[in-house]
C-alpha positions in Angstrom: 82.3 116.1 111.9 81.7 112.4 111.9 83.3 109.7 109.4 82.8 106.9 108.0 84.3 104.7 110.6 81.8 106.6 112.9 78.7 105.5 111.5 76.2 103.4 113.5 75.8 99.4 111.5 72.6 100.8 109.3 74.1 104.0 108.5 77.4 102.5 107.9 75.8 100.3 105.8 74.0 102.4 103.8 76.4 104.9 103.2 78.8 102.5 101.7 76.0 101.1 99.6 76.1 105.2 98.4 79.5 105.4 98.3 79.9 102.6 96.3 77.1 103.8 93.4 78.4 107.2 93.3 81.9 105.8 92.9 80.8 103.5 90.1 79.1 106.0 88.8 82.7 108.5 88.5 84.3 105.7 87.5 81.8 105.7 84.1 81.5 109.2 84.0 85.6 110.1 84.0 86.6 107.3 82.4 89.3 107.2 84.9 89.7 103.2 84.9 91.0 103.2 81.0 94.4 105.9 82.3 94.9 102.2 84.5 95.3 100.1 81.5 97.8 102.4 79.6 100.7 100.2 78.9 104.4 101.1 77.8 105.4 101.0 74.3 108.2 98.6 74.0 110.3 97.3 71.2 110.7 94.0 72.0 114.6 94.3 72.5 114.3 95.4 76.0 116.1 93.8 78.7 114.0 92.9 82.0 115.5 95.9 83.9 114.4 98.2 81.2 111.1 96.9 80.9 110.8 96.8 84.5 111.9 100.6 83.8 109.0 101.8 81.6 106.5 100.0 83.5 107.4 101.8 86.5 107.2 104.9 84.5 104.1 104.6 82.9 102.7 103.5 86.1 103.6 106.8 87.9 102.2 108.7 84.6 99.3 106.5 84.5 98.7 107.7 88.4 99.4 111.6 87.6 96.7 111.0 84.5 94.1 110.0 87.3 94.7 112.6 89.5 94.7 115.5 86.5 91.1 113.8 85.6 90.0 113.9 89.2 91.8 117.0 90.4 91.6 119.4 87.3 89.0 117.9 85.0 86.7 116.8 87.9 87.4 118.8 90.9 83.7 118.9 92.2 82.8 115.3 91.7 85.7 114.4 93.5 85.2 116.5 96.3 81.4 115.1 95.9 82.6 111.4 96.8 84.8 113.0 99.3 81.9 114.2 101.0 79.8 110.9 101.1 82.6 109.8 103.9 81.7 112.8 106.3 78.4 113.8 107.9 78.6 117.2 109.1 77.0 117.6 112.5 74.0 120.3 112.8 75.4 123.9 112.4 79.0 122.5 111.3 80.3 124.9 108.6 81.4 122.7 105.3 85.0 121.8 106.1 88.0 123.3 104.5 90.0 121.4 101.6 92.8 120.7 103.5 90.2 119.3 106.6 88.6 117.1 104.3 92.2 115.5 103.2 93.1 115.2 106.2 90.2 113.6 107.4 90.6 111.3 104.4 94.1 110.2 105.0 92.9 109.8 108.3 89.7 107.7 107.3 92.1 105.8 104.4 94.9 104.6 106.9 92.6 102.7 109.4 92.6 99.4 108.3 89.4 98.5 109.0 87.8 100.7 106.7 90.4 99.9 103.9 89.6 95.8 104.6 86.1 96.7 104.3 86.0 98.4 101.1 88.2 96.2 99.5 86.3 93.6 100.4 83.6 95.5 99.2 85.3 96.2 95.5 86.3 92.1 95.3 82.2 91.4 96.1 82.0 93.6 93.1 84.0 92.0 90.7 82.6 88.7 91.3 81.1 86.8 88.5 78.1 85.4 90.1 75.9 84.1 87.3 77.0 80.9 87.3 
């Protein structure tokens, strides 16, 4: 099985070009990116360590809420994108679940992958028109 980081330029290229439709194209389908914006509900009489507090929490539940959506409500389409960072070679049976995570926490802890992406996600949000 070959990676991402494996990729010759082009097909590097050009599979992060796919990656980063299909991605784009979760992110609408899901709706994952609203579970980010899900704030605390707060009083207005907290103190800074409580509020501090509840957005911790809702952070973590926010996080759980992405991961039910991808992992229970999407399961397929997520292991979909997982997909687009492998090329099986010829013959190569379809790796197991646990292969493909570790694959991916292999792939997602090499830094020059992560740098490139997220320089790829910042391109992105750039408001070019002027």
């Amino acid at each position: 099985m070959k990676t991402l980081a494996q990729f010759d330029g082009v097909e590097f290229l050009r599979r992060c070009n796919r990656i980063r439709k299909d991605v784009q194209a979760f992110l609408q389908e899901t709706n994952i990116m609203s579970i980010r914006k899900n704030v605390p509900t707060l009083t207005g009489k907290e103190t800074k360590e409580e509020i501090r507090a509840k957005n911790k929490e809702q952070a973590l539940k926010n996080v759980n809420d992405m991961l039910d959506v991808m992992l229970d409500q999407y399961p397929e389409r997520t292991l979909d994108l997982f997909r687009l960072f492998i090329e099986l070679e010829d013959g190569e049976k379809e790796p197991t679940g646990m292969e493909l995570v570790l694959t991916g926490m292999n792939l997602f802890t090499d830094e020059r992958i992560v740098d490139f992406l997220a320089s790829l996600i910042r391109l992105g949000q750039m408001n070019i028109s002027g």
